[in-house]
C-alpha angles and dihedrals in degrees: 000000000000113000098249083228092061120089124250093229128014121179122197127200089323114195137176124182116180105232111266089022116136084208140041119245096212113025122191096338105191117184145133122196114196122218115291093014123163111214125165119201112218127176130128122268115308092004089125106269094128099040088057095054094047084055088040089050094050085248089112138023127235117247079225137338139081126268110194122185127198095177138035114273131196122241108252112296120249085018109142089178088110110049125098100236096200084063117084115239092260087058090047089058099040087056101052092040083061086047093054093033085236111151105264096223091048089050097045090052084046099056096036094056096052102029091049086205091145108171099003088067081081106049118075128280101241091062084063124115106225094249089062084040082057101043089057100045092051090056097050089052082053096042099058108036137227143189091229121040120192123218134193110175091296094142098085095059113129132351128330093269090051094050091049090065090046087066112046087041093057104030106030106028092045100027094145095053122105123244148183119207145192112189137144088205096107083190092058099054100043083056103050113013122075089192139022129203107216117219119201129144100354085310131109123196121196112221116181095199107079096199092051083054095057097045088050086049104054095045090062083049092061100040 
């Protein structure tokens, strides 16, 4: 069992360099995020947000660095990455219920219910459009629970009915559940996130105040 003074989630001098890239991506990330933490990623366009996700999430390695979780975290949301396409939706499912060790019928209903995918659960995964890609992955991410859930602007998948539920689903419903999102809705982010990591140039700065975050941020969106 986890110490409760121990954070859920601690990064240490985090790096990642693309082969055959002069510069890192991401250079000495240092943060922690509690249980239950709220932190927003905010950085403009190919400053690294994704990438670090994708590390977070176990879907890429770090270059260096350490990533250490004290809690289960979800894969990013709205990722198909790891799905096999040539396997039909059902079979997805099927296949990530046996991981977690999650009953498969419960899950399906689960997933069905939320993804609102219907016929096309049965057709295979690579006929998908990525927004059904993401629809199923993000119930899946729903449908098995975790302590941590990724995001990376996911939000914004489908139309304003289906966000909606995205919402409710991930901030109400599992309000005490911690999460780490990238996001450009400023809104969004006042509303949900009580920090922000900053990424600009490879480096990444902590800042406690949400408000001064999103001042700094869209500065650097306007430079």
């Amino acid at each position: 069992m986890t110490p409760p003074d121990l954070p859920g989630l601690s990064v240490r001098r985090l790096g990642k360099t693309w082969r055959g890239a002069t510069a890192p991506v991401l250079s000495d990330v240092d943060f922690d995020l509690e249980h239950g933490g709220r932190l927003a990623l905010l950085g403009r366009n190919g400053q690294g947000k994704s990438t670090l996700i994708k590390i977070l999430g176990g879907v890429l390695s770090p270059s260096r660095g350490v990533v250490t979780w004290r809690m289960s975290v979800s894969w990013p949301i709205g990722f198909g990455g790891g799905f096999q396409g040539s396997l039909s939706g059902l079979d997805n499912i099927r296949f990530i219920a046996r991981i977690y060790d999650r009953p498969y019928a419960e899950t399906l209903a689960r997933v069905d219910d939320f993804a609102e995918l219907g016929p096309a659960l049965r057709e295979p995964v690579k006929h998908y459009s990525s927004g059904m890609r993401a629809r199923l992955a993000f119930g899946l991410s729903l449908a098995i629970e975790f302590d941590c859930y990724l995001i990376d602007e996911l939000v914004a998948v489908g139309d304003a009915r289906f966000q909606q539920k995205c919402r409710e689903a991930l901030f109400e419903r599992r309000a005490e559940r911690a999460f780490i999102m990238a996001s450009h809705d400023m809104h969004l982010v006042a509303e949900q996130c009580d920090r922000a990591l900053i990424i600009e140039g490879g480096r990444a700065k902590l800042f406690a105040d949400i408000d001064e975050a999103i001042e700094i941020y869209s500065w650097l969106r306007a430079a």
